[in-house]
N, C-alpha and C positions, 0 to 999 in steps of 0.2 A: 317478350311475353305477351300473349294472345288478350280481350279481353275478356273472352271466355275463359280461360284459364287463371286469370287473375281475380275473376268472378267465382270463381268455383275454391278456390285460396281462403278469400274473404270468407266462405261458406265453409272451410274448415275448424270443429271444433276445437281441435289440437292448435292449428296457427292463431285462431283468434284466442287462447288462451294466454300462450305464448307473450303473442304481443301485447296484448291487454296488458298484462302483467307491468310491462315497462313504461304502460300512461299512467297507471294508479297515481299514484305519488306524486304525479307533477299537476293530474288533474287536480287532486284532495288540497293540495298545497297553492294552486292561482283560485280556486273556487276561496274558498277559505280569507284568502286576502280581499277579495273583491266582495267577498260579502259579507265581509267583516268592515273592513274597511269602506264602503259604500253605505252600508247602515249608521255606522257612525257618524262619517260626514255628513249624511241626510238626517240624522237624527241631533248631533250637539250644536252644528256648524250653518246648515241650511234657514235662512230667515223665514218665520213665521208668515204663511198663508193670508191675505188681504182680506180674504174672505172666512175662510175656512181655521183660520186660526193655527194648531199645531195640531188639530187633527188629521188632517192631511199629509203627516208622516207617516202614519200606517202605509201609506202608498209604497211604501221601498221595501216591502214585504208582500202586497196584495197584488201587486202590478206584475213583480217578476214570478206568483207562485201561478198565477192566472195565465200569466203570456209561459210558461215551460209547460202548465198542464197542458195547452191545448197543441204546443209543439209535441211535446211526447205523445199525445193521442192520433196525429198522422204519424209519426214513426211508428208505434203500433202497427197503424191499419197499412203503412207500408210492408212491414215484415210480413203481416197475415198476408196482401198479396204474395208476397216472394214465396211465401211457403207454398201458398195454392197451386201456384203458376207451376214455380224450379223444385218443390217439394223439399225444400233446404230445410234441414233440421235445426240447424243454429236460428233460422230466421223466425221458428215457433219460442225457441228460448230463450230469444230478445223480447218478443212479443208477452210468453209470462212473467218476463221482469220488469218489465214496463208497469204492468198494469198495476203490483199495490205502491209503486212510489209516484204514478197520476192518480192515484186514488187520494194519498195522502196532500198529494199538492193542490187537486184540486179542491180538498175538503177546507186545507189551508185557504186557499183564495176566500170559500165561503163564509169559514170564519171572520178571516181579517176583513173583507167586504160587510158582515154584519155588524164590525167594531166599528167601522169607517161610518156606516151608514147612519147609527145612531143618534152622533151629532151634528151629523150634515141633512140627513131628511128627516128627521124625528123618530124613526121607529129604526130595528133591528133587520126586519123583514119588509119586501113587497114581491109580487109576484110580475115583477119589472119581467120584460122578454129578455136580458139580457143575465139577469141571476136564476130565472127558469131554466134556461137553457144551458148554463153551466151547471146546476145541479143535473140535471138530463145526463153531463157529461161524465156527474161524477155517479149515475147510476147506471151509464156504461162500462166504466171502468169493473165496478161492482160486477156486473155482468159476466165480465172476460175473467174474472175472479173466481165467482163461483158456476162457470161453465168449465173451467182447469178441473173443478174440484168436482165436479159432478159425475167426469167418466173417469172409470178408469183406464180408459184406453186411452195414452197419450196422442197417439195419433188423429183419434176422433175430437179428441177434445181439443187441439191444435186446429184442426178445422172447422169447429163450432166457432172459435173464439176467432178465427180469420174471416168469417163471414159477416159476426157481430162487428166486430172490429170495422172491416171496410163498409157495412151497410151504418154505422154510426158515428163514417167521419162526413156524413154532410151537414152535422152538427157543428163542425167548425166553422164553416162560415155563417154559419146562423147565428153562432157566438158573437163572431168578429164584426157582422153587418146588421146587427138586434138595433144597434141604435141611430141607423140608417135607416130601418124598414119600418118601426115601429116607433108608439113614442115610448120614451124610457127618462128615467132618472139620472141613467147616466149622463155624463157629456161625451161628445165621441171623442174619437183618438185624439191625444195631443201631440204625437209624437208623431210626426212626419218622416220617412225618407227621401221623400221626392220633393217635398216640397219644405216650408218653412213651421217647425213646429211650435204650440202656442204655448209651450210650457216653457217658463222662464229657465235661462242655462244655469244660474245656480241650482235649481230643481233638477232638472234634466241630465247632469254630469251625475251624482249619486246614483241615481236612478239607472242610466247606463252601467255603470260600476256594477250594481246589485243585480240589475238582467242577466251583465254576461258572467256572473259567478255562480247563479242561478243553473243557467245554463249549463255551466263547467260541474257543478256539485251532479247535475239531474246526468251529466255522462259517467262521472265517476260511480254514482249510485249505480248505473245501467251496465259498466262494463261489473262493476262486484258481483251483483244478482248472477248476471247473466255466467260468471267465471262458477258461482255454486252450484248453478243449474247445470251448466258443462260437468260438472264433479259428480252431480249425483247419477245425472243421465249415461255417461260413460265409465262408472267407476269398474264396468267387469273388463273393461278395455287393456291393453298391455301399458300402452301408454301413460293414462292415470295410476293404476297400479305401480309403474314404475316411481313415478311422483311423490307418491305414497310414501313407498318403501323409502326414496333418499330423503322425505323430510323426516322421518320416524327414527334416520339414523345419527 
């Protein structure tokens, strides 16, 4: 098989339903473990912060909703190219499934970022370059939200929201580099993959744990949406229709 033709596959509504179908389950079910399981460990098991006390468990909830928002905002502005480019239909209704569950992660981050911040810098708020700039991120998300809702031309608003999308992912490395370029409150990354990371392995094991279930939960969310958005968009099809008709009997 071509990789044209296995690219145009991928871009079938009907196959990607299909198969979705058969991740649900296993995503919901390792997501689930590892973020269950990774918060606990991080939270009854992991020894108290030298500094920071036990405040510094918030992290296994602020780390991995922070680090999926801003994964999910290039898969976004990926999709939005692919649609502009190949004009694939499926790659506009990845794209509006995406946007309210980055919306909600990243609102997440900002919360748990204002619980963290409390007893670690004295206030709730600062207009830090690196909590500006994730808000920014989460008033794009907002954006691609209510540009969906604005037309009612699917197609237009699909390419409203692919424009927004890719002109508002240079925002990510603004995120990621905020406390490199600028000064900030934060401290930068602890977590190395290249090199040696400063965060102690009992810290750092949970913390993985809850990243990559993070991760696995933000797919499983993304293939659900995106299976409803496939139902509603195709529902005068034979195919759907068919669907229909054997779950109704």
């Amino acid at each position: 098989m071509s990789i044209s033709s296995t690219f145009h596959k991928w871009g079938s509504p009907r196959w990607f339903y299909q198969f979705s179908g058969r991740l649900l389950p296993w995503l919901v079910i390792l997501s689930l473990l590892l973020l269950v399981g990774g918060a606990v460990w991080g939270l009854a098991f992991v020894p108290a912060d030298y500094k920071q006390g036990n405040s510094f468990r918030i992290m296994y909830i602020h780390v991995p909703a922070a680090a999926v928002a801003m994964g999910a905002y290039m898969t976004m502005a990926t999709a939005g190219a692919i649609h502009l480019i190949w004009r694939m239909k499926l790659a506009a209704m990845v794209m509006k499934a995406i946007a309210p569950i980055g919306a909600s992660l990243t609102f997440l981050s900002l919360v748990t970022g204002a619980v963290w911040g409390k007893p670690t810098w004295g206030t709730w708020w600062v207009w830090d370059a690196r909590i500006t700039s994730v808000l920014i991120l989460f008033f794009l998300y907002l954006g691609v939200i209510a540009l969906h809702q604005a037309f009612e031309n699917r197609d237009a608003a699909a390419k409203a929201c692919a424009v927004l999308a890719i002109v508002g992912a240079v925002n990510i490395p603004i995120i990621y580099w905020s406390v490199e370029w600028w000064y900030s409150l934060h401290q930068p990354a602890s977590i190395s993959f290249t090199g040696e990371s400063t965060i102690h392995p009992s810290m750092l094991r949970p913390l993985m744990a809850t990243l990559c279930g993070m991760y696995l939960f933000f797919g499983w969310l993304l293939l659900l949406y995106t299976r409803i958005e496939i139902l509603e968009r195709e529902k005068n099809t034979r195919w759907v229709q068919d669907l229909i008709c054997g779950e109704s009997r």
